[in-house]
N, C-alpha and C positions, 0 to 999 in steps of 0.2 A: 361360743368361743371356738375358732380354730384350733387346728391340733400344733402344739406347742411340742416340739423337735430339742432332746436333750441329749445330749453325746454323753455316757458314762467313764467312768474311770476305765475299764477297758475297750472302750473305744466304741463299742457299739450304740446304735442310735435306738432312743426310744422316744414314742409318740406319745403324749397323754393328753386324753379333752377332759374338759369339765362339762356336766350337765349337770341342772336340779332336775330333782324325783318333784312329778305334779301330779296329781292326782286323776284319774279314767274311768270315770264309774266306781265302781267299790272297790278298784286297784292301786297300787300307785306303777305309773309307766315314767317312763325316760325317751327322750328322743337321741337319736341318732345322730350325729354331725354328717355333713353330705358329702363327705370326703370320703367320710369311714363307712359311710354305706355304698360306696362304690366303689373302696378298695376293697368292700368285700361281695360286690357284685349282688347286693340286694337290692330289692324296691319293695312297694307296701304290699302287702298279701303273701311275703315268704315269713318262714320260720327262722327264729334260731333260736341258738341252744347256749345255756348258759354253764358251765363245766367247773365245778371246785377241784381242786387240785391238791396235793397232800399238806401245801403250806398255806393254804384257805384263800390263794388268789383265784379270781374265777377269768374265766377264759372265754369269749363269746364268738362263736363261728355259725356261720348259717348251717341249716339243719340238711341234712343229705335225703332228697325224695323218695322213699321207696316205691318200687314197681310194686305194684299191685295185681295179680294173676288177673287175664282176660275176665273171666267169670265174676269177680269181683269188683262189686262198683262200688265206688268211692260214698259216693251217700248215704249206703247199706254199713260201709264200714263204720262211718260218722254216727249214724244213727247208734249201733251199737255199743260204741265209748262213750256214747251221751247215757246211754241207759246202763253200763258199768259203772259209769263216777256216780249216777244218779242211787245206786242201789248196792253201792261200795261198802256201806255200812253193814248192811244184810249179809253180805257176800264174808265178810270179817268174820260175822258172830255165826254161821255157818260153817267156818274152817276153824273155827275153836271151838266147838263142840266134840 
């Protein structure tokens, strides 16, 4: 479905799409309508981020890249938060002791 354009009582305009939740492996994903992923200048291989707010609406913006210092290579980093989430548990019952 296209993004459906509603003008509100103070006048400003809001977008809203519809998608169903399918299923991706052991996750549930959502696709992006093509409008909205080029009015926010993504394509497949970027990040975003998905952001709760204090009245529990979530807000979705692409993820900002961080530099990573010369010395620093990207696959070393990878590798590393593979083996944090991997051993997250350990690392828990280690700082509660």
């Amino acid at each position: 479905m296209d993004g459906v354009i509603k003008v509100t009582k103070d006048q400003s305009k809001v977008t809203r799409y519809s998608r169903k939740i399918g299923r991706m492996g052991n996750s549930l994903g959502v696709s992006l309508p093509k409008a909205l992923a080029d009015k926010m200048s993504i394509s497949q291989g970027d990040e975003i981020e998905f952001i709760e707010n204090e009245s529990g609406e979530v807000v979705l913006r692409k993820s900002r890249a961080a530099l990573l210092p010369e010395q620093v290579r990207p696959e070393v980093l990878e590798a590393f938060f593979d083996v944090f989430e991997e051993d997250l548990g350990i690392l828990e019952d280690l700082r509660d002791r």
